[in-house]
N, C-alpha and C positions, 0 to 999 in steps of 0.2 A: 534443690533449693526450696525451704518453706517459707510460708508466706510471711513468719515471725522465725526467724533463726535464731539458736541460743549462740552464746558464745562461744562454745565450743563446736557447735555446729557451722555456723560462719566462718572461723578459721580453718576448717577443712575444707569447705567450697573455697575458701579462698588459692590453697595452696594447690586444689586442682585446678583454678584457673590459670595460676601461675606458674603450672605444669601446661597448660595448656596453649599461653604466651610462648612459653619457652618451646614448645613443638613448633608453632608455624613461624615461630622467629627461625630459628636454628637449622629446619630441617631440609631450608632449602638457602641458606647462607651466598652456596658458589653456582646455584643455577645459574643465574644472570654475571656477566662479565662487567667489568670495572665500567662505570663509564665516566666525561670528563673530569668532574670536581674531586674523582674517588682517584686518579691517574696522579691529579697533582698533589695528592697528599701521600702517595706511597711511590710517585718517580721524584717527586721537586722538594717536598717540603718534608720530611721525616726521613731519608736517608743515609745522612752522612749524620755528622758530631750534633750536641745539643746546642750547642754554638750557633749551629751552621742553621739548623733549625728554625730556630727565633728570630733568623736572622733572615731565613727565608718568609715567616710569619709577617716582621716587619713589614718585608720589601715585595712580598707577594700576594698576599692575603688580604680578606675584606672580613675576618672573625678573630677574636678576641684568641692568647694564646693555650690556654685550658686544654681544648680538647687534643692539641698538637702535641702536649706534653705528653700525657697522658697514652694517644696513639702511639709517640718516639718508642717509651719505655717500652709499649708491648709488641711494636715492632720488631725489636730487640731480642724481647724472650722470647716470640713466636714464631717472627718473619712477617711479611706482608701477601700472602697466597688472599684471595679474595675469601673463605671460608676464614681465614685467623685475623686478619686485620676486621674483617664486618662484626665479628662476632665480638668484641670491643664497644660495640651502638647496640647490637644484641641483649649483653647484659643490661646495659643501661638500659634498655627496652623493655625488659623484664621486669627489670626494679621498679619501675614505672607504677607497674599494676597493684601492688599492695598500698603505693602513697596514695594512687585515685579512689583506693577501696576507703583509707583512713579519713582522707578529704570527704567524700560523699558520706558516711559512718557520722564525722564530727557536724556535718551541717545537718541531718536528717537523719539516720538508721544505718543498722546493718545490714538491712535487706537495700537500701541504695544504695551504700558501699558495695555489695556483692555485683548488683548490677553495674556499675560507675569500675567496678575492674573488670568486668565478663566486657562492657565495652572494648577500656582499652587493652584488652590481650589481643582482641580479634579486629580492632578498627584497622581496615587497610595503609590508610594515612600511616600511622603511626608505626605497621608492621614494613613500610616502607623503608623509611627512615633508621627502624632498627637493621636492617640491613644494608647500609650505606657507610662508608668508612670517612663520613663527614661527622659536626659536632652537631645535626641536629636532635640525636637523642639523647644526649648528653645537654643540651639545651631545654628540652623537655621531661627530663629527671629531674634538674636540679629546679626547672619554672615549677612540677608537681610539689616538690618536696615544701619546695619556698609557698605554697597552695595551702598546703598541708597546715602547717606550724604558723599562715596567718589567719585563717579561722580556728584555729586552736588554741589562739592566743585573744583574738575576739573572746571567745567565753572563757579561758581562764584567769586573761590580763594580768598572766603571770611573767617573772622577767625571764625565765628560762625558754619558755615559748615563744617569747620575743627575741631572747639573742641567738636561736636555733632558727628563726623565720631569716635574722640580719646573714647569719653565714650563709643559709640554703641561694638567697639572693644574690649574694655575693656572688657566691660562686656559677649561679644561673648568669651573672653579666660578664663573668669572665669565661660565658659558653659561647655567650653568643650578643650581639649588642641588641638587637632587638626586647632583648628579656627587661630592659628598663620599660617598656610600655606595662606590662604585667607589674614588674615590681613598682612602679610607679604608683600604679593605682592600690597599689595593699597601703603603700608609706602612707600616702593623704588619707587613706581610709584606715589606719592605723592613728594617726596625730590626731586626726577629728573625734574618734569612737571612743580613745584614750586619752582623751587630754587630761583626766584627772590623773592619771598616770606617768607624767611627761616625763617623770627622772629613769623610769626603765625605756620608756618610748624613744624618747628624743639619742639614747647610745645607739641603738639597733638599726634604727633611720640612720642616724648620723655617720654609722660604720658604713654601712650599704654604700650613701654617698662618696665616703671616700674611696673609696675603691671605683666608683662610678670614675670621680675625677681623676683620680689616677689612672685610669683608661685612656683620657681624653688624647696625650700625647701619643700613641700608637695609632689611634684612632687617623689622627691627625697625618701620622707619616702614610697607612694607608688607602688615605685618599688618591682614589684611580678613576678616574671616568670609562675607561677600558675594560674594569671589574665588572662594570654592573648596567656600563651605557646600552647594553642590550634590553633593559628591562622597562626602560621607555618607549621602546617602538612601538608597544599597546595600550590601548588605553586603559584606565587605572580601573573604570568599569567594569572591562572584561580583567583584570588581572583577581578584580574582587570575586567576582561570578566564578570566575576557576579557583579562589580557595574555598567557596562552601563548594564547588562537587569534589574536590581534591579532600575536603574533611573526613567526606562523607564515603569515597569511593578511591582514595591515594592519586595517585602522579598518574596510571590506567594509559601508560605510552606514551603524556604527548611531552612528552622530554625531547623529542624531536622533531618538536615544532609543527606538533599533531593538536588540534582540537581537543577538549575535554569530551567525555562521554557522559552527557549529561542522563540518559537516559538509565544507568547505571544507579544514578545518586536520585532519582524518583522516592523509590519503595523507600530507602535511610531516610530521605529527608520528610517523608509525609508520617512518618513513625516516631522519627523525631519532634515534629509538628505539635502532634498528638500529643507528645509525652507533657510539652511545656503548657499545652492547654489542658491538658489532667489535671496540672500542678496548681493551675490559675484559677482554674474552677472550684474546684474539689480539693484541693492539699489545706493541711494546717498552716496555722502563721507561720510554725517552723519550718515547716516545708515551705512555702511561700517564699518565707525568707532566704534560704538556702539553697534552692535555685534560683534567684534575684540576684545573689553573689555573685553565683556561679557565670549566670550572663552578663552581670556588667563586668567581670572581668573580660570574659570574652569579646563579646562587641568592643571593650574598650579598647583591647590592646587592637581593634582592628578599625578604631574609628582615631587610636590617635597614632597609628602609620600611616593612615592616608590623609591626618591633617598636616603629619611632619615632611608631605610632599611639599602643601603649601607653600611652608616655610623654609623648605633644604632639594634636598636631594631625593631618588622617587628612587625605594628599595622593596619597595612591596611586591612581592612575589608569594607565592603560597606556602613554602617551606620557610622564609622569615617571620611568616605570620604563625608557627606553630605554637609557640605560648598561650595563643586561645585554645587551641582545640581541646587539653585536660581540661581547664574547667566549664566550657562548653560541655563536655562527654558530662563531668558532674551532675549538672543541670539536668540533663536531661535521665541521667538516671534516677535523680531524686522525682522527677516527674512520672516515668514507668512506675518506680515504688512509693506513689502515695498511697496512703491508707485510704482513700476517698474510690480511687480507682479500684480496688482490691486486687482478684484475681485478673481481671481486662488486662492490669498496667501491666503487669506480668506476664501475661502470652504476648503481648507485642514486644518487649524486651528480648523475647525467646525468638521471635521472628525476626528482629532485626541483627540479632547475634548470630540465629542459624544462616541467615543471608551473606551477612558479613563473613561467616568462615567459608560457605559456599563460593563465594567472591573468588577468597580468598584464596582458596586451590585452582576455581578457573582461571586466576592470573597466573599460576605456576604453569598448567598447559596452555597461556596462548602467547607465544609470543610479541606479539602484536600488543601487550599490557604491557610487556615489559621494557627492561633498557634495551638498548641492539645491541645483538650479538659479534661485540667487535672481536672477541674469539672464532668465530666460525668465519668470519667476514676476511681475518688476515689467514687461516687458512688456505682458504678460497686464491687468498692473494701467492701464499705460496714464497719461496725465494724468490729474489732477481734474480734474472738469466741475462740482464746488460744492466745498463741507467735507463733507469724508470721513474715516472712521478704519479703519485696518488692525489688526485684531485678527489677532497671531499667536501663537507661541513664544517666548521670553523670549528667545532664544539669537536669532531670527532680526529682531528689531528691527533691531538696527544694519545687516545686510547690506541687509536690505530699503531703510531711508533710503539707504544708499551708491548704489542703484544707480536707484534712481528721479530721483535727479540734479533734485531739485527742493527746496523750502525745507522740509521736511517735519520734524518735532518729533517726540519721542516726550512721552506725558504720563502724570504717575501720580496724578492726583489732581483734583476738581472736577469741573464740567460743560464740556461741550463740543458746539457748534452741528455739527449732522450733519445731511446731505441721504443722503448715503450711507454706508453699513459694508461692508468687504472682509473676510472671513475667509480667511486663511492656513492650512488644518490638514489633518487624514490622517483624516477623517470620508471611510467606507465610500462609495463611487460608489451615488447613488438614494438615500441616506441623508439627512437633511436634516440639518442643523447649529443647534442648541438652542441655547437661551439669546440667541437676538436679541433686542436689543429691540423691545416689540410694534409696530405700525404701521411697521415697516420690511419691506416685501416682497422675497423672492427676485426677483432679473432679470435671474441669469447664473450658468455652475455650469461650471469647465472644471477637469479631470482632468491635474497636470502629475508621473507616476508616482505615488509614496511621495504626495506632495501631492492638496489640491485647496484650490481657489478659488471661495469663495462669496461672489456680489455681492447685495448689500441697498439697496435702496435705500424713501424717503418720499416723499410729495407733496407737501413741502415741508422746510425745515429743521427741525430741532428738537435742545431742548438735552436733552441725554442724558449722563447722569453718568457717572464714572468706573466706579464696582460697577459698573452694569451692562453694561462692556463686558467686565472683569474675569469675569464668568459666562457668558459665550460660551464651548461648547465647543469647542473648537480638536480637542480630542484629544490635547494635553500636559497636563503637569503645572501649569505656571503661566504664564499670558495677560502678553503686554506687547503696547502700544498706541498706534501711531502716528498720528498724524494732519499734512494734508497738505491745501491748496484754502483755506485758515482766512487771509482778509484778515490781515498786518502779522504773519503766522507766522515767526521766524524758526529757523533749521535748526538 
């Protein structure tokens, strides 16, 4: 990469980044095993009719139905194995990187655009996400693309780049609801910048909205307090603090209900730091400008989810908040490539990208970054040899049933005939695990990282209520309870 790239030189770096997305998206797709959100989209919501689908979308779901469709069909031609269903948020993860390159390019150069897509090939965050068989990449395609076409339309206040920003948004609100904070703040800053323009403007806004409102009735049926009343038990402070390290350094394990590792997201964030004070010091007004965009989109969509706590319901979590993070990334690579900065802005771009891919292979070897291994975890479990119940994690029921591949139930309620109990939890190695019920003996204890697996077993069956499996300490918050071996059990 030179420090002035021609055009033709630029579009080569670019397609080696995009070669370069595409390796650490791709190449490691089915290392990590499903885990809950990814379960319910390839056991509950995408496998029978499209009917049945939509229908599960409705009655199950807290996201618009876009990416369901989309998964169904390629469920279909491919299957749902974890490498074909992921690789679905893969492309869209790919695609990604040449709209962040256009976006940073139209606000500043093509030396920001090359950096603004060397960002998002390699940003963990987002390599996260392309590998999850959820719609948040497909959220964050369609929030870049909708990025794209309205600074592009800022300088050409043309109507074709305005009805091209209206669909991208469109379709970014039928990825995911949160994309109206992002597209929100383009619309008013589109009506205000173009008012002289209001006969092309006021269609493009106007479409967006309808579709917004046409939303509202599904919206409506999926109101669940059950979906998401998890996400209140922390405070909105800490939920904010884990999405800049989660930008900066992805999800890094605590998916169950681990701590961020902040000390990971240091080096990103004080490089990133830098970039925007290059920018502020030193950059042109273009440049000035163009990262100014770039962060109040960002801060905004993240200062108006946590005013829409205020006023509704508290959804803010780090992967709803992703419609910041492309034009955050923008920003900050138009600050690496000021002209002010010269050569500096540009070896610290190199060092946060070499960092980033660094990361990014030591999350492939540690487990401990990654999801649990509910694959090695039901091995470990093995067949019933009587009626047995799995007491785990509330989050980790479903993957567990998915991958035991046997007629196995979950239960919340009564008695139920036990020979044996499995615990699923993150009880201290030598530590015994509380709360079994009495007469059930320890007869196997195996360490699989972050986890461990404690087997229980009687001298015979016996019936053993629901409470008492519910007071097993797991070591999370709240116990759910599979059971599995149970004569005429259906799944």
């Amino acid at each position: 990469m030179t420090l002035s790239p021609s055009r033709t030189g630029a579009l080569w770096a670019l397609a080696g980044l995009i070669a370069l997305g595409a390796a650490v998206r791709f190449a490691t797709l089915g290392l990590q095993s499903y885990h809950h959100d990814e379960v319910i989209t390839v056991a509950r919501v995408i496998p029978d009719s499209f009917t049945d689908m939509l229908r599960q979308v409705k009655g199950s779901e807290s996201n618009p139905p876009l990416y369901y469709v989309l998964a169904w069909g390629w469920a279909k031609a491919f299957g749902t194995g974890e490498m074909t269903m992921r690789s679905l948020s893969a492309l869209f993860g790919v695609a990604t990187i040449p709209l962040a390159y256009c976006a940073a390019r139209e606000l500043s150069s093509r030396r920001a655009g090359l950096i603004a897509a060397s960002l998002v090939a390699v940003n963990p965050m987002l390599i996260w996400y392309s590998q999850e068989a959820r719609s948040y990449a497909l959220l964050v395609f369609f929030g870049a693309a909708s990025l794209f076409f309205f600074v592009r339309a800022l300088r050409t206040r043309d109507g074709r780049d305005l009805a091209l920003w209206g669909l991208a948004s469109a379709l970014a609100l039928c990825s995911h609801y949160f994309a109206v904070f992002a597209v929100g703040i383009e619309a008013l800053w589109l009506l205000v910048v173009l008012r002289s323009r209001w006969r092309v403007v006021l269609p493009a806004v106007g479409s967006v909205a309808i579709v917004g409102l046409a939303l509202i009735p599904l919206i409506s049926a999926q109101v669940n307090p059950t979906h998401i009343g998890w996400i209140e038990h922390s405070p909105l402070s800490s939920r904010l603090f884990q999405t800049g390290v989660s930008f900066l350094v992805g999800e890094t394990g605590h998916v169950i209900a681990e701590p961020p590792r902040e000390r990971y997201a240091l080096l990103p964030a004080i490089l990133i730091g830098v970039a925007l004070l290059l920018v502020a010091v030193r950059g042109t007004s273009r440049e000035r400008r163009g990262a100014a965009i770039g962060v109040a989109i960002g801060l905004g969509v993240v200062a108006l989810a946590a005013l829409a706590v205020a006023i509704g319901k508290d959804y803010v979590v780090e992967r709803n908040l992703l419609p910041a993070l492309v034009p955050l990334a923008v920003a900050g690579a138009i600050g690496f490539a000021t002209d002010g900065a010269r050569r500096f802005g540009l070896l610290l771009a190199v060092v946060l990208v070499a960092y980033w891919v660094a990361f990014d292979i030591h999350v492939t070897q540690t487990p401990n970054l990654q999801r649990p291994d509910f694959r090695e975890i039901t091995d470990g479990l093995g067949a019933p040899r009587g009626p047995r119940a799995i007491v785990t994690w509330k989050l980790a029921a479903d993957p567990v049933r998915f991958y035991l591949h046997d007629h196995s139930t979950r239960i919340y309620s009564g008695e139920t005939p036990l020979r044996e109990i499995d615990v699923i939890g993150k009880a201290a190695e030598g530590r015994p695990v509380t709360g079994v019920p009495s007469r059930f003996h320890q007869a196997g204890r195996v360490r699989f990282e972050r986890l461990t697996l404690s087997r229980y077993i009687s001298s015979r069956v016996r019936q053993v209520p629901f409470y008492a499996l519910k007071r097993v300490q797991t070591g999370f918050g709240d116990n759910a309870v599979v059971v599995d071996g149970q004569s005429g059990a259906s799944r």
